[in-house]
TIVO-2410 file (N, C-alpha, C; in nm, 3 decimals):
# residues 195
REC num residu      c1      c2      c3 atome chaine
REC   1      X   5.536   3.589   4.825     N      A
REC   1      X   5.447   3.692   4.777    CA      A
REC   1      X   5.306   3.660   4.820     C      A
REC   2      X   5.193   3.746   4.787     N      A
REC   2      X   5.093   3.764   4.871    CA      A
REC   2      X   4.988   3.764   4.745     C      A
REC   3      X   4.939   3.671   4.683     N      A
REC   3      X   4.869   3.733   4.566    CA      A
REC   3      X   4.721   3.764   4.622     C      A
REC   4      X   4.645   3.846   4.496     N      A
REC   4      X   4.529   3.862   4.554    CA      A
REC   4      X   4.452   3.823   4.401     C      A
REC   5      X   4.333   3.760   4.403     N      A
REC   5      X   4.299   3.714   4.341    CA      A
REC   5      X   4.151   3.790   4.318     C      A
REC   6      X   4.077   3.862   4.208     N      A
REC   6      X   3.951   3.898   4.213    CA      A
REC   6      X   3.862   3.778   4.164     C      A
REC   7      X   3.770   3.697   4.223     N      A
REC   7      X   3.737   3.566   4.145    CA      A
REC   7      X   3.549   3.670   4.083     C      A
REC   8      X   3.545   3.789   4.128     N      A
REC   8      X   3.469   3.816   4.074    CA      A
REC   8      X   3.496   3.849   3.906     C      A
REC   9      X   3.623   3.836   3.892     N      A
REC   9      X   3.629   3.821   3.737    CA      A
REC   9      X   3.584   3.687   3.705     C      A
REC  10      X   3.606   3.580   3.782     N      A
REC  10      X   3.567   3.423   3.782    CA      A
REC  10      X   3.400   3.409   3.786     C      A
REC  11      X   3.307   3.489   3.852     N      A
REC  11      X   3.191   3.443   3.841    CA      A
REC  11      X   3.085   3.529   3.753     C      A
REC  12      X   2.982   3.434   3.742     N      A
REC  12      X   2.859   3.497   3.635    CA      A
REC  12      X   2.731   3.475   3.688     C      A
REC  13      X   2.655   3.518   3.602     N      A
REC  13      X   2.456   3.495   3.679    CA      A
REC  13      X   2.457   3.327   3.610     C      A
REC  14      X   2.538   3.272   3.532     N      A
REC  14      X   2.528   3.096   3.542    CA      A
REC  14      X   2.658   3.092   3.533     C      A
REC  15      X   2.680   3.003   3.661     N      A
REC  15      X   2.824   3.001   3.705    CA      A
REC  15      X   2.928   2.868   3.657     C      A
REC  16      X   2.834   2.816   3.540     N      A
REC  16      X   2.952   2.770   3.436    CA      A
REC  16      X   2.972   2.823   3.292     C      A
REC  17      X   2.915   2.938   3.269     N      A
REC  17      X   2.892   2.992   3.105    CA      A
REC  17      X   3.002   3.071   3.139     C      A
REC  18      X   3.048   3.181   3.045     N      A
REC  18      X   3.130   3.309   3.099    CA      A
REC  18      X   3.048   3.452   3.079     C      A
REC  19      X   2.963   3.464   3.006     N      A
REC  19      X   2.853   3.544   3.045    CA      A
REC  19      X   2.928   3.696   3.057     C      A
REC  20      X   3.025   3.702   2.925     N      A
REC  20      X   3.099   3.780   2.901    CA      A
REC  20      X   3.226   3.803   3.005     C      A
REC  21      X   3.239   3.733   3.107     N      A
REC  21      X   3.348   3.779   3.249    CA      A
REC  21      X   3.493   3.730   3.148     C      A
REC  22      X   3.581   3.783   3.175     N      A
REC  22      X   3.738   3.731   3.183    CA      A
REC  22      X   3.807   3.696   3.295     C      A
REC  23      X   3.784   3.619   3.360     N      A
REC  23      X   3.884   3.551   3.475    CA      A
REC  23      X   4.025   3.622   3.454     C      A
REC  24      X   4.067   3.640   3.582     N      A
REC  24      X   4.227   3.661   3.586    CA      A
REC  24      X   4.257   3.694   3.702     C      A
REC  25      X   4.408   3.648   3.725     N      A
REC  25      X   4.416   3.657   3.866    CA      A
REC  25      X   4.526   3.799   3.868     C      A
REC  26      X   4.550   3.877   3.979     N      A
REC  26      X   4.688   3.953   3.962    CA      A
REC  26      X   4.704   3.993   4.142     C      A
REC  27      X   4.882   3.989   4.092     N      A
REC  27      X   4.896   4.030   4.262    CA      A
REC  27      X   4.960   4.129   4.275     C      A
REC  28      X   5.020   4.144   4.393     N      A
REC  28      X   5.117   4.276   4.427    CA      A
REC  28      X   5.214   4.222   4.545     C      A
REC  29      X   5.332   4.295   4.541     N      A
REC  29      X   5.414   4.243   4.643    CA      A
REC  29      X   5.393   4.379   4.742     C      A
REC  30      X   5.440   4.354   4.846     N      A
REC  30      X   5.446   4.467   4.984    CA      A
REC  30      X   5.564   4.580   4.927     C      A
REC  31      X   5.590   4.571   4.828     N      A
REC  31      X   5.639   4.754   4.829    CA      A
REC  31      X   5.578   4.792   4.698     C      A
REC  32      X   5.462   4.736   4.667     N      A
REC  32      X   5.379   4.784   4.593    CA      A
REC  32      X   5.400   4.759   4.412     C      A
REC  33      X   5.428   4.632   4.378     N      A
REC  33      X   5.478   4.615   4.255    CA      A
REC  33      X   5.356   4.509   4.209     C      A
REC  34      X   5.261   4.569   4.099     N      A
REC  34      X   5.139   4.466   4.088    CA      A
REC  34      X   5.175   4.422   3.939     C      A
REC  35      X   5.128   4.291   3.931     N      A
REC  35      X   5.146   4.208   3.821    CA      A
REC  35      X   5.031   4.096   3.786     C      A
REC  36      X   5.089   4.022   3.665     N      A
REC  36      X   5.008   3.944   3.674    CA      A
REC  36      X   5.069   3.781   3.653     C      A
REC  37      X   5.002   3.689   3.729     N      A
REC  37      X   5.133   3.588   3.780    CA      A
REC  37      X   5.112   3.494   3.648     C      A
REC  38      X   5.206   3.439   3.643     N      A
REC  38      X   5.213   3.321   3.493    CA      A
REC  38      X   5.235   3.181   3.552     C      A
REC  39      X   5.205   3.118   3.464     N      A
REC  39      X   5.220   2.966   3.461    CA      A
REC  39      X   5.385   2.930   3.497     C      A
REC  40      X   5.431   2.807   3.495     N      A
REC  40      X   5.569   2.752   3.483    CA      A
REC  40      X   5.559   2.771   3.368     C      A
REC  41      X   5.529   2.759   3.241     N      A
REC  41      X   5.583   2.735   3.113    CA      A
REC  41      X   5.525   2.930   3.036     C      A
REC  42      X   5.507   3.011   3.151     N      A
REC  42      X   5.506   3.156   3.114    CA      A
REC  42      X   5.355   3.212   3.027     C      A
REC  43      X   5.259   3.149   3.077     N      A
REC  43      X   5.112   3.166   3.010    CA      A
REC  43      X   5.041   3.287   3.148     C      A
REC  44      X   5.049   3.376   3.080     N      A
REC  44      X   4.976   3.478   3.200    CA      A
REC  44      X   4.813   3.359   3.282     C      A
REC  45      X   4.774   3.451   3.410     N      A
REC  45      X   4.676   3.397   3.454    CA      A
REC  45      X   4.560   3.456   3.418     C      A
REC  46      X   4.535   3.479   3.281     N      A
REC  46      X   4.419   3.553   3.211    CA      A
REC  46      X   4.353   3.447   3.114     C      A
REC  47      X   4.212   3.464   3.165     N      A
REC  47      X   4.148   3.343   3.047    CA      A
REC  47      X   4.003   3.400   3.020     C      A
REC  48      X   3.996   3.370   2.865     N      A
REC  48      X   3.942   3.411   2.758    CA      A
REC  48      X   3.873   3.309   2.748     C      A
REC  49      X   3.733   3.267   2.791     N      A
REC  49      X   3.596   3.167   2.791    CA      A
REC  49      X   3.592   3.170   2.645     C      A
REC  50      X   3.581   3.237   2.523     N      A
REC  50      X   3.603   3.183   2.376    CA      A
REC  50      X   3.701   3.092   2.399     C      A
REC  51      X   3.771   3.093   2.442     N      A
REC  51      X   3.895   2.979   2.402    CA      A
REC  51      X   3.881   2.859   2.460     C      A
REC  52      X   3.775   2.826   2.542     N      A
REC  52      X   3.748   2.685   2.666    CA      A
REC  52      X   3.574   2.701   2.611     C      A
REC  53      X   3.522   2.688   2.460     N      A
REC  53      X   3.439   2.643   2.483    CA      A
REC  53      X   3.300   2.764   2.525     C      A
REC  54      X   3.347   2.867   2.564     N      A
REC  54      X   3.244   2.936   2.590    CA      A
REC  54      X   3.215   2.945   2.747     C      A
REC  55      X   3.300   2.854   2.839     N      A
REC  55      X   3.311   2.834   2.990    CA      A
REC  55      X   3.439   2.871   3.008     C      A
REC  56      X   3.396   2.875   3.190     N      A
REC  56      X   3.552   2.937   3.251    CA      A
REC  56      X   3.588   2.802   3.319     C      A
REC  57      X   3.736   2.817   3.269     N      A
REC  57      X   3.796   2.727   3.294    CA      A
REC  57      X   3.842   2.708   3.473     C      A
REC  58      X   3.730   2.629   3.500     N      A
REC  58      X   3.713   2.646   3.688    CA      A
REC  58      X   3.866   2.559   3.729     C      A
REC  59      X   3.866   2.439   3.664     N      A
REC  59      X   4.030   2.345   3.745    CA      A
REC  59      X   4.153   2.411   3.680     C      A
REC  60      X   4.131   2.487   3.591     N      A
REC  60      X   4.274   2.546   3.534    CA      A
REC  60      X   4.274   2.706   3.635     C      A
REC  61      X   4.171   2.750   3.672     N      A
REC  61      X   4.198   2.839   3.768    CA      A
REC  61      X   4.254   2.848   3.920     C      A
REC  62      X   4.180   2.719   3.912     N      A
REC  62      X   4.201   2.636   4.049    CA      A
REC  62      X   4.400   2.555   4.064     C      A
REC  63      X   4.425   2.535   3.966     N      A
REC  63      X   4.544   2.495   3.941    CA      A
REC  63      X   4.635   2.600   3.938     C      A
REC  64      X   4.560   2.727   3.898     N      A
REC  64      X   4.672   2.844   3.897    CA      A
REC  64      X   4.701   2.906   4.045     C      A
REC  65      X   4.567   2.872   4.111     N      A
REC  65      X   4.620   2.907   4.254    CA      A
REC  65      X   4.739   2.839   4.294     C      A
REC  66      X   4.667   2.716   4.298     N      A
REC  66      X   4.834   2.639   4.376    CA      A
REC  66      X   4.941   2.669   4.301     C      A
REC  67      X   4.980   2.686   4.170     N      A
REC  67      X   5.147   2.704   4.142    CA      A
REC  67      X   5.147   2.860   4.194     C      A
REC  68      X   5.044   2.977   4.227     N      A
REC  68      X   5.064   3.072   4.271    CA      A
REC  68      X   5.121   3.039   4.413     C      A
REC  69      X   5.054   2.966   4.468     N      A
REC  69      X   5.088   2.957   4.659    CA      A
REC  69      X   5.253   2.878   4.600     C      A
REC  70      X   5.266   2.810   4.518     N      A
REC  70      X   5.395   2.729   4.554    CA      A
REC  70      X   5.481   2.819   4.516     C      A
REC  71      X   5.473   2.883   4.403     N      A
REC  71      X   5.620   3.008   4.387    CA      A
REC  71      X   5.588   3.092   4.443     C      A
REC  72      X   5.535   3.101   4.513     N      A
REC  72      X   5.512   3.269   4.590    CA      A
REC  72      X   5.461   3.226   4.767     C      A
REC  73      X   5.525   3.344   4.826     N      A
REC  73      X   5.524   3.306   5.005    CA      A
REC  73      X   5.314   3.386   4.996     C      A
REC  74      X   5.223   3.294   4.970     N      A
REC  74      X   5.113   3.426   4.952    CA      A
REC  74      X   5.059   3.472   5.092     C      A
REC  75      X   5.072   3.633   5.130     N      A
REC  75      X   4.998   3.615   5.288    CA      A
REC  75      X   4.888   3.645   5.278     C      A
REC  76      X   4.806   3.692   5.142     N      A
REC  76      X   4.662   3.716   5.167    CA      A
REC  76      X   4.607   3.686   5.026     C      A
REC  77      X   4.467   3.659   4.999     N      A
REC  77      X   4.426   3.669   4.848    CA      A
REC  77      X   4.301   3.696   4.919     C      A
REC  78      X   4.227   3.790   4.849     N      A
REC  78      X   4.046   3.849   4.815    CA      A
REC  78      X   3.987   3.781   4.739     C      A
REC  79      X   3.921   3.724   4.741     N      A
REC  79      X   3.819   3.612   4.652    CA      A
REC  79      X   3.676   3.712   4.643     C      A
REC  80      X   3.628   3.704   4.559     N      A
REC  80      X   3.467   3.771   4.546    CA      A
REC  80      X   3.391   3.644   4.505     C      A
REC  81      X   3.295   3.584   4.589     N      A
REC  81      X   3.221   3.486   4.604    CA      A
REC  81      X   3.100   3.429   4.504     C      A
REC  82      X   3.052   3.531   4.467     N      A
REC  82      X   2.936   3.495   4.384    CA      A
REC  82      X   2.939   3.338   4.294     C      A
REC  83      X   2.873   3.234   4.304     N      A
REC  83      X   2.893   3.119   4.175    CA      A
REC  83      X   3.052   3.098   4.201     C      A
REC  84      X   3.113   3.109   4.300     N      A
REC  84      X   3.205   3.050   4.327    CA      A
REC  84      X   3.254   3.031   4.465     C      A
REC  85      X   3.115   3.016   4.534     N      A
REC  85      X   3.179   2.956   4.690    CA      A
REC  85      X   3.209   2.831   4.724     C      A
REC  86      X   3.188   2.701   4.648     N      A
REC  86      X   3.249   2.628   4.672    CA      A
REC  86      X   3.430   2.570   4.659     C      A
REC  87      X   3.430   2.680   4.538     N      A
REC  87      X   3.571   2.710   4.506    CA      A
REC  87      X   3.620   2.749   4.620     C      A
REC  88      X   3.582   2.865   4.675     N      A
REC  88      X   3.652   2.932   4.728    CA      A
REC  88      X   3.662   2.894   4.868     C      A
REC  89      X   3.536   2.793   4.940     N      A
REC  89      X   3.563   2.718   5.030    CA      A
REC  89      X   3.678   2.633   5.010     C      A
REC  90      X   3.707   2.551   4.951     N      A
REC  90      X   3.805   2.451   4.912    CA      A
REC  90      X   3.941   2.514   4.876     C      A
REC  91      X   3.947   2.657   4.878     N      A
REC  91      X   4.096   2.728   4.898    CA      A
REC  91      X   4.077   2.737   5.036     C      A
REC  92      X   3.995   2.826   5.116     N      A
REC  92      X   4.015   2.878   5.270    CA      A
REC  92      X   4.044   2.754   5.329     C      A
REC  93      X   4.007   2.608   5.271     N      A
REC  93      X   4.050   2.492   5.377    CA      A
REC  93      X   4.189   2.479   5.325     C      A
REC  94      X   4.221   2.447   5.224     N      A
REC  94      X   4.344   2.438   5.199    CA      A
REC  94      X   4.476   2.545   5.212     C      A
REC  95      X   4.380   2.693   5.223     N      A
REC  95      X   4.541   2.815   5.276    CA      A
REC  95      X   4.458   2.883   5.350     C      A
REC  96      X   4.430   2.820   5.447     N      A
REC  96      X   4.363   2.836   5.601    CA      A
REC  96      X   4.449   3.027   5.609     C      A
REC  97      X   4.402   3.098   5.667     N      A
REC  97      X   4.437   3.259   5.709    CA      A
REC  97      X   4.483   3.323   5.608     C      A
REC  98      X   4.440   3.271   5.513     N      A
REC  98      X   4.541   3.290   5.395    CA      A
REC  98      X   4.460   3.380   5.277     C      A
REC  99      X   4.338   3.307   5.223     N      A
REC  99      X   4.263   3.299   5.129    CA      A
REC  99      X   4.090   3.389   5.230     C      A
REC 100      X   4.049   3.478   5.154     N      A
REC 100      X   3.922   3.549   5.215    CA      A
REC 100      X   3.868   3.572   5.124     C      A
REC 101      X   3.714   3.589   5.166     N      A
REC 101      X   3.599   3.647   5.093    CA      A
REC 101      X   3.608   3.743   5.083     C      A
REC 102      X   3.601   3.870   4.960     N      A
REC 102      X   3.569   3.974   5.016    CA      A
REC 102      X   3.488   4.039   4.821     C      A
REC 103      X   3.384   4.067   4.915     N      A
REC 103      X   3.223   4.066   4.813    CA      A
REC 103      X   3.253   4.202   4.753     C      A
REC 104      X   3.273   4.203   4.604     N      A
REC 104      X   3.271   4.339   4.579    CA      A
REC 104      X   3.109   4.432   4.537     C      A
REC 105      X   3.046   4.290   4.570     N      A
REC 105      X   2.884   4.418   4.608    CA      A
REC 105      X   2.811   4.503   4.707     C      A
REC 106      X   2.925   4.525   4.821     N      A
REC 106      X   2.903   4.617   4.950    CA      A
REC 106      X   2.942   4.769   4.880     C      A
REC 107      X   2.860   4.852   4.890     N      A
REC 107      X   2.894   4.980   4.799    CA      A
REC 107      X   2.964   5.024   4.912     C      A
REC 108      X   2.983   5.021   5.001     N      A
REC 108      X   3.071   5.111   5.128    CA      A
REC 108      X   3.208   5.059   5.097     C      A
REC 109      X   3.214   4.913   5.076     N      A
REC 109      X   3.382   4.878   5.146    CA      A
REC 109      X   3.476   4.888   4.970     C      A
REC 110      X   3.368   4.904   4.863     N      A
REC 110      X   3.393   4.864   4.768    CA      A
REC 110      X   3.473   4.975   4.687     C      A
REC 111      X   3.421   5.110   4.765     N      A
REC 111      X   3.442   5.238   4.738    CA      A
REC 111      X   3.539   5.285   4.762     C      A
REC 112      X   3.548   5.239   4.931     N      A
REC 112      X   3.688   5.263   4.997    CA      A
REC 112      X   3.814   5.185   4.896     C      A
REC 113      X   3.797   5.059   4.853     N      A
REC 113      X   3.900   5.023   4.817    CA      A
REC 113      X   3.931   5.086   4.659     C      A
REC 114      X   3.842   5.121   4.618     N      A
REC 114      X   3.847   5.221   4.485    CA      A
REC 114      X   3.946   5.332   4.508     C      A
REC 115      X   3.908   5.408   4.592     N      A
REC 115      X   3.978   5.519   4.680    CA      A
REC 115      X   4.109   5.476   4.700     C      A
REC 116      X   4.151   5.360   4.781     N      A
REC 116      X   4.279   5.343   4.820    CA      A
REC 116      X   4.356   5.309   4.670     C      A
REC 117      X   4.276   5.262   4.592     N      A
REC 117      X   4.340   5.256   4.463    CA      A
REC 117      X   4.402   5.374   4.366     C      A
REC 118      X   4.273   5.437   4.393     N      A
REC 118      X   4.277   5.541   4.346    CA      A
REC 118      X   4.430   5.647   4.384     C      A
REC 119      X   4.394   5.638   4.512     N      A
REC 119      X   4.478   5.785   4.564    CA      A
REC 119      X   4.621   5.709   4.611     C      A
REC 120      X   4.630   5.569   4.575     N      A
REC 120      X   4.789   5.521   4.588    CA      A
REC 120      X   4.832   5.538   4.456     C      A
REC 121      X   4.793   5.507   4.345     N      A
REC 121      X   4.822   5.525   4.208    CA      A
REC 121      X   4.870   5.688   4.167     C      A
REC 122      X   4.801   5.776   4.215     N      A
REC 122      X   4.805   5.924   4.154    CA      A
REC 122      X   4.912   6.001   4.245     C      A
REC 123      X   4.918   5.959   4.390     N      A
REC 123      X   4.991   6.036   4.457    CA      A
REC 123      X   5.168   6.033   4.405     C      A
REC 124      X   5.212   6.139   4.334     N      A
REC 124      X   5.331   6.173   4.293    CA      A
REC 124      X   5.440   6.102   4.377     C      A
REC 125      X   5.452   6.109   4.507     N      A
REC 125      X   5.533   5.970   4.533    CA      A
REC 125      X   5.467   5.856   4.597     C      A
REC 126      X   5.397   5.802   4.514     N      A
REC 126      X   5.330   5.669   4.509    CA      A
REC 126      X   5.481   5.556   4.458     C      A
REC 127      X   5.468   5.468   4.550     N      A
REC 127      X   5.579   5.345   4.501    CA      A
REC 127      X   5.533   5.238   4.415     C      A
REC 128      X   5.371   5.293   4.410     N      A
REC 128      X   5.336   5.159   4.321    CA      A
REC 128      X   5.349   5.205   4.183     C      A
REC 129      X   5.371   5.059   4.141     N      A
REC 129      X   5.414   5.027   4.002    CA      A
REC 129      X   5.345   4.907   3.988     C      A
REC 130      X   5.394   4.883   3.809     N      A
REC 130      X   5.309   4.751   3.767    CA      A
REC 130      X   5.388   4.706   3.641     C      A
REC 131      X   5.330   4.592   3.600     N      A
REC 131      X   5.398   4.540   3.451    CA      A
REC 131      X   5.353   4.542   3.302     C      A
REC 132      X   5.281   4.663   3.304     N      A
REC 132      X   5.190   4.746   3.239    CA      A
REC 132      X   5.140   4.611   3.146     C      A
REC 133      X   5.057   4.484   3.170     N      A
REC 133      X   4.971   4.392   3.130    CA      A
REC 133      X   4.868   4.518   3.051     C      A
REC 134      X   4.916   4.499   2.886     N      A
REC 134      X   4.800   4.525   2.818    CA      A
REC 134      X   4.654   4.537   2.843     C      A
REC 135      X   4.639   4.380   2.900     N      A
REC 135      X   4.460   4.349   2.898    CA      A
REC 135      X   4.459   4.427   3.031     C      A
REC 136      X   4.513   4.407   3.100     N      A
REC 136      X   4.426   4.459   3.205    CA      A
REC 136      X   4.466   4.637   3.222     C      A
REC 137      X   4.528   4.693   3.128     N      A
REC 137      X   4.532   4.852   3.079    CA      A
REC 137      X   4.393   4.865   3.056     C      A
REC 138      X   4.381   4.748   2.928     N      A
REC 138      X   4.213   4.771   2.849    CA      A
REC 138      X   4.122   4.774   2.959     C      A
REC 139      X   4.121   4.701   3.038     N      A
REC 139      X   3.974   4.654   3.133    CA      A
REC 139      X   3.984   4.745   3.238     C      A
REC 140      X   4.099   4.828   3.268     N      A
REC 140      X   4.143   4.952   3.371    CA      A
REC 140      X   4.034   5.137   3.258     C      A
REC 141      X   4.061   5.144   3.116     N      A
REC 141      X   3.985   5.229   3.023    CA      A
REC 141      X   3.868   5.224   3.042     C      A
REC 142      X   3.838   5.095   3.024     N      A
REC 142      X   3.687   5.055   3.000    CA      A
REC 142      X   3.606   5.071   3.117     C      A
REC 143      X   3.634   5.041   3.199     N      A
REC 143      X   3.558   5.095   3.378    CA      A
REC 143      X   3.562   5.257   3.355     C      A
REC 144      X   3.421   5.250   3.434     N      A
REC 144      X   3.334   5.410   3.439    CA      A
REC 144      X   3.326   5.418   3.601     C      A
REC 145      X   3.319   5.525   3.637     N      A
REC 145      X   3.272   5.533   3.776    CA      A
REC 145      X   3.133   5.559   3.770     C      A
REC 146      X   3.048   5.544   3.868     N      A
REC 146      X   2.925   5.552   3.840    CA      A
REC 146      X   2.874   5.591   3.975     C      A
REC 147      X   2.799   5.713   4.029     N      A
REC 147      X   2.734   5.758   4.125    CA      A
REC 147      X   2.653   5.675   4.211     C      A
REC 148      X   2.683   5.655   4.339     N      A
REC 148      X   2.604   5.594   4.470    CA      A
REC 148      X   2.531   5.655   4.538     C      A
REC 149      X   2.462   5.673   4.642     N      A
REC 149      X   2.427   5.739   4.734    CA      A
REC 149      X   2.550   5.758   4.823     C      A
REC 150      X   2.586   5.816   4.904     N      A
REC 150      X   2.566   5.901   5.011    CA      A
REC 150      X   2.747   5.891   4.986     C      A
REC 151      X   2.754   5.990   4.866     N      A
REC 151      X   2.878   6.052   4.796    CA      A
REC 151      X   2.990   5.908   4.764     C      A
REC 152      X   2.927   5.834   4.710     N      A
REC 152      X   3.019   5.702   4.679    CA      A
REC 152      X   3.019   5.643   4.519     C      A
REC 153      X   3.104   5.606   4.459     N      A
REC 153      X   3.095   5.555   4.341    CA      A
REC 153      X   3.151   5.458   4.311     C      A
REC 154      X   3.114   5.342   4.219     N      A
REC 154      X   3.159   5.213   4.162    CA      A
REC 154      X   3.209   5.249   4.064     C      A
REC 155      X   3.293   5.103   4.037     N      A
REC 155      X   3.286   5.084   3.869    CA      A
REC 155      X   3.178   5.030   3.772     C      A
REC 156      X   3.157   5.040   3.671     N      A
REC 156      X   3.121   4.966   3.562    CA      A
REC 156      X   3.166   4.919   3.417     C      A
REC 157      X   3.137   4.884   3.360     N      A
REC 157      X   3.165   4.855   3.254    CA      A
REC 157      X   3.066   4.983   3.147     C      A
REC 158      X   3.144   5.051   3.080     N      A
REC 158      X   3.122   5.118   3.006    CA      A
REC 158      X   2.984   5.079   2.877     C      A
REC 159      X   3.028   4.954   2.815     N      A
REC 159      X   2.919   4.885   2.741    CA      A
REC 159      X   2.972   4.752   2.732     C      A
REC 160      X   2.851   4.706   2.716     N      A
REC 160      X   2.846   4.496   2.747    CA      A
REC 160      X   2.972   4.470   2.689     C      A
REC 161      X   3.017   4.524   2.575     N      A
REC 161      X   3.114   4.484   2.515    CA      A
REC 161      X   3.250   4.466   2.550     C      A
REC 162      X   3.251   4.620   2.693     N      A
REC 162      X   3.406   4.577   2.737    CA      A
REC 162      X   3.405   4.589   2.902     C      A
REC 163      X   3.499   4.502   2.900     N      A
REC 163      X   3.547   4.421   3.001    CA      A
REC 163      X   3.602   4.498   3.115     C      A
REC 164      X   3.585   4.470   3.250     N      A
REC 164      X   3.640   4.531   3.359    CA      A
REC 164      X   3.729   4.473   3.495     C      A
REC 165      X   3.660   4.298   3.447     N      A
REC 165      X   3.702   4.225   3.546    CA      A
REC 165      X   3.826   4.188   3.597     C      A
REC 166      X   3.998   4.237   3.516     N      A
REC 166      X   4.125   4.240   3.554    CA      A
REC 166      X   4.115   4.405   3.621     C      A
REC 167      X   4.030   4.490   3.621     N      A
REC 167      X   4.056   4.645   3.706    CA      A
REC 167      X   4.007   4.563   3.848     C      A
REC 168      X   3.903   4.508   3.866     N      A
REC 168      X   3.834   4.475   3.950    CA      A
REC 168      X   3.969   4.377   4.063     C      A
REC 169      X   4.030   4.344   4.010     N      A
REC 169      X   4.124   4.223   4.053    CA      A
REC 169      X   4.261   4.316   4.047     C      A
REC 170      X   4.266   4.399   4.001     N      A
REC 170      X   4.399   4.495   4.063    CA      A
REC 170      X   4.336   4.571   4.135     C      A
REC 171      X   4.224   4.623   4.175     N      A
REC 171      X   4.154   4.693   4.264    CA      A
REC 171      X   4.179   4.592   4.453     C      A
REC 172      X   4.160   4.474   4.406     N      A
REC 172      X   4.129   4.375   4.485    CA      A
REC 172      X   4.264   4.350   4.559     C      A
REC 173      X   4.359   4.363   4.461     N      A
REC 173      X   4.501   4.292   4.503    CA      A
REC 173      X   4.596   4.383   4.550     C      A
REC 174      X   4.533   4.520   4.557     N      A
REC 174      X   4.612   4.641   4.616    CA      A
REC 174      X   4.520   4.685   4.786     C      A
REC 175      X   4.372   4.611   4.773     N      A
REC 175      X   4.327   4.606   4.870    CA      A
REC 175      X   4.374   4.499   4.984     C      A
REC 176      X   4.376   4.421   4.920     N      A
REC 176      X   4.455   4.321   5.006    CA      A
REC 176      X   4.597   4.338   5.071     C      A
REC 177      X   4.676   4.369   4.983     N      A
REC 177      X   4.859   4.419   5.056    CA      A
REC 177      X   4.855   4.539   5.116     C      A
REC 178      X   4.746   4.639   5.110     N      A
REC 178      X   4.735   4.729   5.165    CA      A
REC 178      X   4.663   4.679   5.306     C      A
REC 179      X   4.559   4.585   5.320     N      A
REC 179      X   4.532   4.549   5.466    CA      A
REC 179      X   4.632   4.432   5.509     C      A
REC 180      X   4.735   4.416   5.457     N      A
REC 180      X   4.860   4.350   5.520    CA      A
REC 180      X   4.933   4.464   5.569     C      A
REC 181      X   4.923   4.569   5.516     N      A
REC 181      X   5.039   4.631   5.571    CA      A
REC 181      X   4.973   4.727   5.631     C      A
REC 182      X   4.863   4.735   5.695     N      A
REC 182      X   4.742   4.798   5.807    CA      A
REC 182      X   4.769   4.745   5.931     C      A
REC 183      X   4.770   4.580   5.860     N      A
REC 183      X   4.776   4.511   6.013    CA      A
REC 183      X   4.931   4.492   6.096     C      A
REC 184      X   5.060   4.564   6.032     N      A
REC 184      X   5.138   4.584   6.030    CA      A
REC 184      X   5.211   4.438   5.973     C      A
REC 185      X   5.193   4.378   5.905     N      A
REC 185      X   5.293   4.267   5.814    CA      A
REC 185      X   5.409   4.340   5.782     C      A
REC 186      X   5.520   4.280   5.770     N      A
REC 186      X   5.668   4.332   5.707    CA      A
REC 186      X   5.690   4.225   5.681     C      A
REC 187      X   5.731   4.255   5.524     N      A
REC 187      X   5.835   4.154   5.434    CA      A
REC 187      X   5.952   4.141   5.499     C      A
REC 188      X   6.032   4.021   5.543     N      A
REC 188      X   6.189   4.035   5.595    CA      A
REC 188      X   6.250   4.022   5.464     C      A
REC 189      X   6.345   3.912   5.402     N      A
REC 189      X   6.396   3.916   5.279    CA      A
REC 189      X   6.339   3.894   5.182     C      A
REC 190      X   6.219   3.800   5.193     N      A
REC 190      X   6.162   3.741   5.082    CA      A
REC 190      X   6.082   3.857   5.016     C      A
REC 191      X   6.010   3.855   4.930     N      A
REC 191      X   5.873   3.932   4.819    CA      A
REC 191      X   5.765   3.883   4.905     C      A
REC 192      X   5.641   3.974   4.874     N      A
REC 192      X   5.540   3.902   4.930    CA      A
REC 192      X   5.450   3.938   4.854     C      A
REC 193      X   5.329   3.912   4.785     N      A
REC 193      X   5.236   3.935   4.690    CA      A
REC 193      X   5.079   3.923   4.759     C      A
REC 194      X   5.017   3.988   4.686     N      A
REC 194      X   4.877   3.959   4.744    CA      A
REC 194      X   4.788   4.032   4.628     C      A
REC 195      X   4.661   3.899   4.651     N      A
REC 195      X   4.558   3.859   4.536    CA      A
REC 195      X   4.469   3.832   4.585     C      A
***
């Protein structure tokens, strides 16, 4: 599988507080089935900075990658960089073609992938599906679109209070298996996921 990872749920304006973010990772396989990946002992990859102290838990995220790369074949993951490029250097060395930057503060590319989200989800025979993850239902409500220039729109967060950063990371992880399967990738038998 191919996970795709939004680490812009991972970063903040001080990039060890949580500064309200929820980390979480989620992927999708190539015929379009998005989830969210769990531990060996079945602990989703969603973390709640109340529970670590008031920080995000950077080596337990970092640890969730690798049991992600080890149960899963991954051919791509989206990282969003901010307060976490050294992280995210230290994946691209370790899953070399594997692991990418991709900044969700470009209002052009950010839009498009809104769009591809958008109009894969609604289209009546759309194949994607998901594992209807509660939290990230909530953080899918809570995002607003919000007007750009030159006919483009983001998300936001509705009010400080709620959360967006698992939409942001299924936004991310449908962008990703969708530019696997641009560049023409095909699954042979295995699953393939992407985060």
């Amino acid at each position: 599988m191919a996970p795709y990872v939004d680490e812009a749920t991972l970063s903040s304006q001080k990039p060890h507080h949580s500064q309200g973010r929820n980390p979480g990772i989620r992927a999708e396989t190539l015929d379009g089935y998005q989830f969210t990946p769990t531990y060996h002992d079945g602990r989703p990859t969603i973390w709640d900075p109340r529970q670590h102290n008031g920080r995000v838990p950077r080596l337990e995220i970092l640890a969730a990658f690798d049991e992600i790369f080890e149960q899963f074949d991954v051919v791509r993951a989206y990282c969003d960089p901010p307060f976490w490029q050294s992280e995210i250097d230290g994946l691209e060395a370790k899953y070399p073609k594997r692991v990418f930057r991709w900044e969700t503060y470009r209002p052009t590319q950010m839009h498009a992938a809104l769009e591809r989200m958008k109009t894969d989800v609604m289209l009546p025979e759309s194949q994607f599906t998901h594992d209807g993850d509660e939290t990230v239902g909530t953080h899918i409500r809570n995002a607003v679109e919000v007007a750009r220039s030159g006919q483009k729109y983001l998300i936001f967060k509705a009010s400080e209070t709620q959360k967006i950063d698992l939409a942001m990371s299924s936004v991310l992880a449908h962008e990703a298996a969708g530019d696997v399967i641009a560049a023409g990738y095909t699954a042979d038998e295995d699953e393939y996921v992407y985060y």
